[in-house]
py3Dmol code that shows the C-alpha trace and the ligand (Angstrom):
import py3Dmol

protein = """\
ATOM      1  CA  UNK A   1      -8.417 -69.402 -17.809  1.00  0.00           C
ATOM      2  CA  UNK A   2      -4.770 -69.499 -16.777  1.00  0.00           C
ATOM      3  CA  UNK A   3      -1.881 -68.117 -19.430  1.00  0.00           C
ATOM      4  CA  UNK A   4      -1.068 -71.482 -20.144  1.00  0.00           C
ATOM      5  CA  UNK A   5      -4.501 -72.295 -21.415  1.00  0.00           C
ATOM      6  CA  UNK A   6      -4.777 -69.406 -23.082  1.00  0.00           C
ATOM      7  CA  UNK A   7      -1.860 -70.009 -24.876  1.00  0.00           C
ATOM      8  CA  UNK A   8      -2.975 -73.547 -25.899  1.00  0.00           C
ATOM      9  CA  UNK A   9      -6.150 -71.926 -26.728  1.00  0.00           C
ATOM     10  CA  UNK A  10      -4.563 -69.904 -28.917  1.00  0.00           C
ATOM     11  CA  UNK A  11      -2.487 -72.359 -30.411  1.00  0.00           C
ATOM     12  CA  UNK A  12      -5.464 -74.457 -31.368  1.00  0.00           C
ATOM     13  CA  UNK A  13      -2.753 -77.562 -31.565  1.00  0.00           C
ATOM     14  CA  UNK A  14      -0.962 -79.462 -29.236  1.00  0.00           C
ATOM     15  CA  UNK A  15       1.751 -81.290 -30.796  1.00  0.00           C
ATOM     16  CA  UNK A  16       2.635 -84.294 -28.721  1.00  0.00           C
ATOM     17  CA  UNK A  17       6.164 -85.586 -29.519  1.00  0.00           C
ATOM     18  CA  UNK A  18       8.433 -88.281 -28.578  1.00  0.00           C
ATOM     19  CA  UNK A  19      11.908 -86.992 -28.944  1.00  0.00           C
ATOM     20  CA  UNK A  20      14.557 -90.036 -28.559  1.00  0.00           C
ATOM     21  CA  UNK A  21      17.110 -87.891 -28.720  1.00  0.00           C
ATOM     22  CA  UNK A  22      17.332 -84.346 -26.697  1.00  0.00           C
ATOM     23  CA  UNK A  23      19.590 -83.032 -29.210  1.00  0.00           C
ATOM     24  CA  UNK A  24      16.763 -82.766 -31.523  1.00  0.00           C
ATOM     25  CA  UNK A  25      14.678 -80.575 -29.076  1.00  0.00           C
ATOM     26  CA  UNK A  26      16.249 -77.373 -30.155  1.00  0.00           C
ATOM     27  CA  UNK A  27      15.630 -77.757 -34.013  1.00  0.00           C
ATOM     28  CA  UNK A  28      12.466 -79.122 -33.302  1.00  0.00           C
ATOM     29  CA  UNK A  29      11.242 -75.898 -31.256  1.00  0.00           C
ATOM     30  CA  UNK A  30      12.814 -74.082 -34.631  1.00  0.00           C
ATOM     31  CA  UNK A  31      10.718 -76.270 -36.367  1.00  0.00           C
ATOM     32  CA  UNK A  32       7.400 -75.664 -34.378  1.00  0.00           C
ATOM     33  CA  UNK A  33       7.836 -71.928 -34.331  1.00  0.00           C
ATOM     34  CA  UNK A  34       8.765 -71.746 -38.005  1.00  0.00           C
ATOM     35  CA  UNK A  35       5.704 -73.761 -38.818  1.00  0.00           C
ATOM     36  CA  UNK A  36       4.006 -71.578 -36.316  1.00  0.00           C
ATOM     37  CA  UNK A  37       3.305 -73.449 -33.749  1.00  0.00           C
ATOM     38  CA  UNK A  38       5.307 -72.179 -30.678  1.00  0.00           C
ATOM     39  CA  UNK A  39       3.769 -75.238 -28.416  1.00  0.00           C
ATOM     40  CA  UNK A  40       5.320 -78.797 -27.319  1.00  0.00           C
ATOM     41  CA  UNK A  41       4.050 -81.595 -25.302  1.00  0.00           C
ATOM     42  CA  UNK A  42       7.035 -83.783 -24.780  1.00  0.00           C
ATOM     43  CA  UNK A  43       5.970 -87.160 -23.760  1.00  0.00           C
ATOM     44  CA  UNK A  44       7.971 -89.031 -20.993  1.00  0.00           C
ATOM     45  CA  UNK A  45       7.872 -92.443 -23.443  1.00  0.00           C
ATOM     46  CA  UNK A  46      11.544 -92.049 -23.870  1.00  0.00           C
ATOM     47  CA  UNK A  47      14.462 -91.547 -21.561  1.00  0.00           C
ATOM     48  CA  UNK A  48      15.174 -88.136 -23.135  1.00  0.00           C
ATOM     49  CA  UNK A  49      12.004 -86.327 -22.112  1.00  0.00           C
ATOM     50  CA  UNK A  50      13.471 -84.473 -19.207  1.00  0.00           C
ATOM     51  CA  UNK A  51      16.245 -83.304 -20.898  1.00  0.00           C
ATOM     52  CA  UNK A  52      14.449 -82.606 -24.069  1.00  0.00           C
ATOM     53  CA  UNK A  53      12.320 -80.355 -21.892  1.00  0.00           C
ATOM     54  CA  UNK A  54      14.979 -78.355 -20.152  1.00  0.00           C
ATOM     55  CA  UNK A  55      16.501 -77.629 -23.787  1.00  0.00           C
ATOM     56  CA  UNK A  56      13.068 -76.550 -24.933  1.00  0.00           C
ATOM     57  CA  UNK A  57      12.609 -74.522 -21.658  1.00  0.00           C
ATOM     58  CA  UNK A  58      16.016 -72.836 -22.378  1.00  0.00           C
ATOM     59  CA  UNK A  59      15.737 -72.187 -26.210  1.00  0.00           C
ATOM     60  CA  UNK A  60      12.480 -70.381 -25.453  1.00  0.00           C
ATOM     61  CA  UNK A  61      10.822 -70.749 -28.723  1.00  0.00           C
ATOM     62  CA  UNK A  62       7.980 -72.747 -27.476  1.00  0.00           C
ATOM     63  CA  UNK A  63       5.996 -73.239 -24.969  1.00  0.00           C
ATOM     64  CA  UNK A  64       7.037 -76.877 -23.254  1.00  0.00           C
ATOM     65  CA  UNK A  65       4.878 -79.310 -20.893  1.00  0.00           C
ATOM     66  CA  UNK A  66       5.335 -82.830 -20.568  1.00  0.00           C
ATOM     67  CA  UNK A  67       2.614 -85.448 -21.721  1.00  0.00           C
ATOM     68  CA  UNK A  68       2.409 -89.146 -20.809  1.00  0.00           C
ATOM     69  CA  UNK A  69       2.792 -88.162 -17.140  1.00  0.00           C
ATOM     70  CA  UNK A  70       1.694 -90.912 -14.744  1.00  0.00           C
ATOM     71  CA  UNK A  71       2.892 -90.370 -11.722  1.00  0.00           C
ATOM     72  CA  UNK A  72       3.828 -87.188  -8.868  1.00  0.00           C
ATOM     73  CA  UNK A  73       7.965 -88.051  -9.265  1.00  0.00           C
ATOM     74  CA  UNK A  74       7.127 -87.503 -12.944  1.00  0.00           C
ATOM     75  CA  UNK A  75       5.382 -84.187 -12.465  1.00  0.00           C
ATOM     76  CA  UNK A  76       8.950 -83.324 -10.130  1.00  0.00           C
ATOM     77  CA  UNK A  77      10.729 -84.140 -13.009  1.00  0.00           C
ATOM     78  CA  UNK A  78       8.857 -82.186 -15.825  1.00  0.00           C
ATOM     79  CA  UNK A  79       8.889 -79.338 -13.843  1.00  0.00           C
ATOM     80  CA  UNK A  80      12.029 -78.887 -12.745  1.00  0.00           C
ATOM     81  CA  UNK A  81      13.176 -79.508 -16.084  1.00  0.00           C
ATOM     82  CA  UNK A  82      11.319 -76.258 -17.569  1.00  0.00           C
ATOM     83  CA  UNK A  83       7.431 -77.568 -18.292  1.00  0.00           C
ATOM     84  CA  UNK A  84       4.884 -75.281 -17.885  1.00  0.00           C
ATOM     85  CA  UNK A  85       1.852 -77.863 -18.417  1.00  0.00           C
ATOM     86  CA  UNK A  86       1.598 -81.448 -17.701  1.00  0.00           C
ATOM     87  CA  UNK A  87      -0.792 -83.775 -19.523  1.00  0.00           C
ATOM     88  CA  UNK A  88      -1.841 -87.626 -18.223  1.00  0.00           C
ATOM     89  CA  UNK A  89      -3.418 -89.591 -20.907  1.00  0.00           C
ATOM     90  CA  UNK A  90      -5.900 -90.506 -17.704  1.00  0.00           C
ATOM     91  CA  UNK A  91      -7.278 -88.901 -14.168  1.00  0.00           C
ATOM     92  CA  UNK A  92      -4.839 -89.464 -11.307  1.00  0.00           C
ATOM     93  CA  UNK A  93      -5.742 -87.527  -8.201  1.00  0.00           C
ATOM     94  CA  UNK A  94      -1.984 -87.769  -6.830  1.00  0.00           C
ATOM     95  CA  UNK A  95      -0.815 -86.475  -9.935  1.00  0.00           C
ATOM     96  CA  UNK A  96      -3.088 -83.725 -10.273  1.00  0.00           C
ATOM     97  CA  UNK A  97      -2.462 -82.660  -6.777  1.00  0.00           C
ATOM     98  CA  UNK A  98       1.505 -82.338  -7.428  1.00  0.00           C
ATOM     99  CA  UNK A  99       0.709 -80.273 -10.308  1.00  0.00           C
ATOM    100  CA  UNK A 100      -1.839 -77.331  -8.167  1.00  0.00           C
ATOM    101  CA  UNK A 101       1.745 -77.648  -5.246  1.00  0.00           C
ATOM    102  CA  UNK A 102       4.213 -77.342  -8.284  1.00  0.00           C
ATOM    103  CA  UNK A 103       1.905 -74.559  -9.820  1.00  0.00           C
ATOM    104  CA  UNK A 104       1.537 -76.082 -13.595  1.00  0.00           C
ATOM    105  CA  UNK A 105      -1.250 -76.182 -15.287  1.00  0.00           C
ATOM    106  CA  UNK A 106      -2.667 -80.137 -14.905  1.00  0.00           C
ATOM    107  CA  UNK A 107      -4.467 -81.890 -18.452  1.00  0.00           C
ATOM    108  CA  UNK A 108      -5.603 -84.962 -16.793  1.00  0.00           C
ATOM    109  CA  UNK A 109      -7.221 -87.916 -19.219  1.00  0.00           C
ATOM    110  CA  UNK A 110     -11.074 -87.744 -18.648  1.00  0.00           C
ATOM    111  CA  UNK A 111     -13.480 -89.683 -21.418  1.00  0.00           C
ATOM    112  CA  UNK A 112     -16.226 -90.850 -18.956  1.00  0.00           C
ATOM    113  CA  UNK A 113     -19.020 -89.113 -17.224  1.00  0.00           C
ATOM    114  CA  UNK A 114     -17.572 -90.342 -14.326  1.00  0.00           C
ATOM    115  CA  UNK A 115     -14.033 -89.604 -14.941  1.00  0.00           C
ATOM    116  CA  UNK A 116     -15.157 -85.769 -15.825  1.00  0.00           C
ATOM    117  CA  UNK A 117     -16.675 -85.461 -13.027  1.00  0.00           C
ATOM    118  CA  UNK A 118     -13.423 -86.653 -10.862  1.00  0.00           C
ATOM    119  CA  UNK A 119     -11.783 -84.079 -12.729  1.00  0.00           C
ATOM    120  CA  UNK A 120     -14.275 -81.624 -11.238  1.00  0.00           C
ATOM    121  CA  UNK A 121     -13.601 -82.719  -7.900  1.00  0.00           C
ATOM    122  CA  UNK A 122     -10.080 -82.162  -8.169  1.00  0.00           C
ATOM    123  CA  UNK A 123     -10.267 -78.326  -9.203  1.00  0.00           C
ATOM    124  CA  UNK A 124      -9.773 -79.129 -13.216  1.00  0.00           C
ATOM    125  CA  UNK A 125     -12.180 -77.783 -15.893  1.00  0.00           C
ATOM    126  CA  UNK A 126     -10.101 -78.609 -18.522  1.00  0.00           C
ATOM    127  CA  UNK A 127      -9.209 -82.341 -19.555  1.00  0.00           C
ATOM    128  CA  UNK A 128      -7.551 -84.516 -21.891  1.00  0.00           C
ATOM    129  CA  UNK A 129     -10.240 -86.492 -24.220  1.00  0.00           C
ATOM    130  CA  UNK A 130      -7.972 -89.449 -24.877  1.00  0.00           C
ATOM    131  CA  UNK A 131      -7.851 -91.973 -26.389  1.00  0.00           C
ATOM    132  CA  UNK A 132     -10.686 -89.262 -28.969  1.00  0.00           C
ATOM    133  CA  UNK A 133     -11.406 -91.612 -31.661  1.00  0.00           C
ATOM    134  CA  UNK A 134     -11.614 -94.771 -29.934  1.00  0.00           C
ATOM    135  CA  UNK A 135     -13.593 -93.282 -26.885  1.00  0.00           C
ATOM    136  CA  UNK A 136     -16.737 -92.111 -29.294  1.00  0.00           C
ATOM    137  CA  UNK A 137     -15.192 -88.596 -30.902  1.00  0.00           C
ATOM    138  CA  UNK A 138     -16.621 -85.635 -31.346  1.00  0.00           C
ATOM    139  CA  UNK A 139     -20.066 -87.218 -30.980  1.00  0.00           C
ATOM    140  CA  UNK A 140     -19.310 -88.246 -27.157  1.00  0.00           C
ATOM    141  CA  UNK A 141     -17.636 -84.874 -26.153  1.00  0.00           C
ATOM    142  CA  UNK A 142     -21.239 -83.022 -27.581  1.00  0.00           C
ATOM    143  CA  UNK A 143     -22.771 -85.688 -25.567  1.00  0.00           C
ATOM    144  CA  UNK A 144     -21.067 -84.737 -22.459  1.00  0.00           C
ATOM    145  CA  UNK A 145     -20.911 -80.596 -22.977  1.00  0.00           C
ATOM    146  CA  UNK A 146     -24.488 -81.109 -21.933  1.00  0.00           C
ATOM    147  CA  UNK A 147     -24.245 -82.141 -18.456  1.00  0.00           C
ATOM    148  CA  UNK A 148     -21.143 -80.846 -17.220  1.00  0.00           C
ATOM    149  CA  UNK A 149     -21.361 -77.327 -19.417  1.00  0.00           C
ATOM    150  CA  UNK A 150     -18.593 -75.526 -17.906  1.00  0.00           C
ATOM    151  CA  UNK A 151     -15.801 -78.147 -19.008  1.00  0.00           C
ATOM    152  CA  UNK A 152     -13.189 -77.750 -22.013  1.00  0.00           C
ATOM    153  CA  UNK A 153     -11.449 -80.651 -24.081  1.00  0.00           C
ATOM    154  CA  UNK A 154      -8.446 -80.954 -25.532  1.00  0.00           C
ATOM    155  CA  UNK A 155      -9.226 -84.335 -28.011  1.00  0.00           C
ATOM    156  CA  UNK A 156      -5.972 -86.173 -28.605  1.00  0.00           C
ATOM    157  CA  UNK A 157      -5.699 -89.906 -30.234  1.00  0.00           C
ATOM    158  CA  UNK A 158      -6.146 -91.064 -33.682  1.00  0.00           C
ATOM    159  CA  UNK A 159      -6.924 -87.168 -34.400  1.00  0.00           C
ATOM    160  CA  UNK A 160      -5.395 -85.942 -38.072  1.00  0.00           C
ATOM    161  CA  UNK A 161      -6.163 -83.754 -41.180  1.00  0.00           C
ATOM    162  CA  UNK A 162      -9.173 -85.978 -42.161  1.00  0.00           C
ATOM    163  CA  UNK A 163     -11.340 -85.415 -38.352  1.00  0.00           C
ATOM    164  CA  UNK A 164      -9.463 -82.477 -37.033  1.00  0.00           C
ATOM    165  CA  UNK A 165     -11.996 -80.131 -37.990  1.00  0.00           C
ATOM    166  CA  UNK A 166     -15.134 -82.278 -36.432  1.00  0.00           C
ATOM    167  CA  UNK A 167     -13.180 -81.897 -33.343  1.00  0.00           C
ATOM    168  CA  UNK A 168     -12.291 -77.819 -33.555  1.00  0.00           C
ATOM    169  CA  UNK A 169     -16.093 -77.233 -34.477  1.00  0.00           C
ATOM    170  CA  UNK A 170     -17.312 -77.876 -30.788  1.00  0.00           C
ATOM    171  CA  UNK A 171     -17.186 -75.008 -28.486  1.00  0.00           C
ATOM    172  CA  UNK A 172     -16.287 -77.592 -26.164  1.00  0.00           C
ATOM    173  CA  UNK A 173     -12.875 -77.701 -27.260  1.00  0.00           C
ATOM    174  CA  UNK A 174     -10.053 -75.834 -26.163  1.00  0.00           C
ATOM    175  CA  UNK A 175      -7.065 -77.656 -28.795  1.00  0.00           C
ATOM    176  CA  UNK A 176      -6.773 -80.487 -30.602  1.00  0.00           C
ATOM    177  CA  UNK A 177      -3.346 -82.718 -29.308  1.00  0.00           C
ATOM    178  CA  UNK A 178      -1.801 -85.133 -31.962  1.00  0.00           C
ATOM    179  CA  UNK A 179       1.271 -86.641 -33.129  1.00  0.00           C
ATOM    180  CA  UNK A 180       0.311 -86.938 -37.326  1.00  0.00           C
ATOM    181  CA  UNK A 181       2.291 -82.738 -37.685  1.00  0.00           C
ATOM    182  CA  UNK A 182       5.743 -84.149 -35.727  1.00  0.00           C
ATOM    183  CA  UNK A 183       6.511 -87.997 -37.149  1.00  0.00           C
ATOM    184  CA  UNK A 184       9.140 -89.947 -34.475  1.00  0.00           C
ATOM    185  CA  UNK A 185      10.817 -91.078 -37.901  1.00  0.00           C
ATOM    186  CA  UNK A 186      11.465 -87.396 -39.475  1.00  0.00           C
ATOM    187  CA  UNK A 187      12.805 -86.074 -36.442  1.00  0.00           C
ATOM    188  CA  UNK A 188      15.223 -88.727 -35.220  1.00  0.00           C
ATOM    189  CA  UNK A 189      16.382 -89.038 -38.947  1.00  0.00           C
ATOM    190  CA  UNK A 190      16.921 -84.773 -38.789  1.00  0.00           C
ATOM    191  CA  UNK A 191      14.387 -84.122 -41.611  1.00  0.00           C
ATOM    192  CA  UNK A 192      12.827 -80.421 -39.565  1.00  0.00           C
ATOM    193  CA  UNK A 193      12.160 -78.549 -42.903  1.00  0.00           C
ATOM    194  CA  UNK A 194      10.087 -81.533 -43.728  1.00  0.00           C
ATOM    195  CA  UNK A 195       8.379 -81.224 -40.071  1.00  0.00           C
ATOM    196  CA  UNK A 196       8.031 -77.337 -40.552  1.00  0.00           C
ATOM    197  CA  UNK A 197       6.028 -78.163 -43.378  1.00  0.00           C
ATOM    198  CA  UNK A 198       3.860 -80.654 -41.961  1.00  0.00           C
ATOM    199  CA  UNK A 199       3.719 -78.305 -38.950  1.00  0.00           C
ATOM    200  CA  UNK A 200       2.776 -75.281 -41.274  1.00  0.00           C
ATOM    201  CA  UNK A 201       0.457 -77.547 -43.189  1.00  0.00           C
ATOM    202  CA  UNK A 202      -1.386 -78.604 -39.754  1.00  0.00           C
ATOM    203  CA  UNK A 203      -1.974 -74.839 -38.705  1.00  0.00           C
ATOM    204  CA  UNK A 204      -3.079 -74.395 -41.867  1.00  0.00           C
ATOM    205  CA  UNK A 205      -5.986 -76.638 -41.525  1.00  0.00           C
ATOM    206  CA  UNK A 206      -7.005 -74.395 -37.820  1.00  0.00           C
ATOM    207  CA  UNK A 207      -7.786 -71.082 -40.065  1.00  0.00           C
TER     208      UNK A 207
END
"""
ligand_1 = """\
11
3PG
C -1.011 -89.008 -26.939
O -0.314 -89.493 -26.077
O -1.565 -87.926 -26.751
C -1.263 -89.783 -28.186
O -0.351 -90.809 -28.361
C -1.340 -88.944 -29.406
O -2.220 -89.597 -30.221
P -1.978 -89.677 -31.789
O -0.583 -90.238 -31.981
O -3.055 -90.599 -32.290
O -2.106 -88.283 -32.335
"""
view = py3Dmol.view(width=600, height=400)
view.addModel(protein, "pdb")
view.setStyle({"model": 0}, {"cartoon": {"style": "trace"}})
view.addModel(ligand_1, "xyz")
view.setStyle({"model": 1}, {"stick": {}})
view.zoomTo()
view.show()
């Protein structure tokens, strides 16, 4: 497993935030480590990402990679901005491919037999299980931990306090990823004690 995994192994959690504002990446990577949770996946939904990255990257608090990734320019971007993991919410060969040249870890979307196997293909053992909830849960990961037995999940979408430990049960997962610990509304309003809590609260719920 490479540091990066290990780290998000560790973690448990991958927060995925949209930040619409890259002044709020510093006090949210206070935020994260305070609630400790030293881990970001900064989604490119807004124009900020990159530079809410590179502020992450320099602050050092947490460790950054870039979600919603779709394309190789994209992985270019996260990269050279600071992110040490890049995650696509589905498989993309090309994208997958820039990440192994750029030396990131890859967390390609995989939900389907088929799509897992892909993965395999391209050198990746450990996927993205989006969209979880809508794509047959915990149920379908057990389901396919048979077959392909040496793959890891990371179950992200419509994941929160109520399923999150269904999920963390199978060995078959590596981390969890969900937005429900870092609300768009409290951080572009400012609120981060209110985050730290929900972040504390979340990692509370992993013990
Ligand atoms: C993602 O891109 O990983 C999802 O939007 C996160 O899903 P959630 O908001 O349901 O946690």
């Amino acid at each position: 497993m490479s540091e990066t995994l290990e780290a998000l192994a560790a973690a448990r959690l991958v927060p995925v935030v949209v930040l619409d504002d890259a002044a709020h990446a510093r006090p949210l990577a206070g935020a994260l480590a305070e609630g400790g949770l030293p881990v970001a996946e900064v989604t490119f939904r807004t124009a900020a990402a990159a530079a809410a990255i590179a502020e992450m990257a320099k602050d050092g608090r947490v460790l950054v990679g870039a979600g919603t990734v779709l394309t190789p320019a994209q992985v270019d971007e996260a990269v050279d901005a600071g992110a040490r993991y890049v995650v696509s919410p589905g498989f993309s060969r090309a994208v997958v491919e820039r990440c192994a040249a750029r030396g990131v870890l890859a967390l390609p979307g995989a939900v389907t037999a088929t799509e897992v196997q892909a993965a395999l293909e391209a050198g990746i053992s450990t996927v993205k299980f989006f969209p979880a909830e809508t794509s047959g849960g915990a149920a379908a990961i057990k389901a396919l931990s048979a077959p392909f037995g040496g793959v890891r999940f990371v179950p992200t979408g419509g994941i929160g306090p109520a399923n999150l430990a269904e999920y963390l049960a199978l060995p078959a997962v590596t981390a969890v990823g969900g937005s429900w610990m870092v609300p768009r509304d409290l951080i572009a309003a400012g609120r981060f004690d209110d985050v730290a809590a929900m972040v504390a609260d979340a990692v509370a719920l992993t013990r």
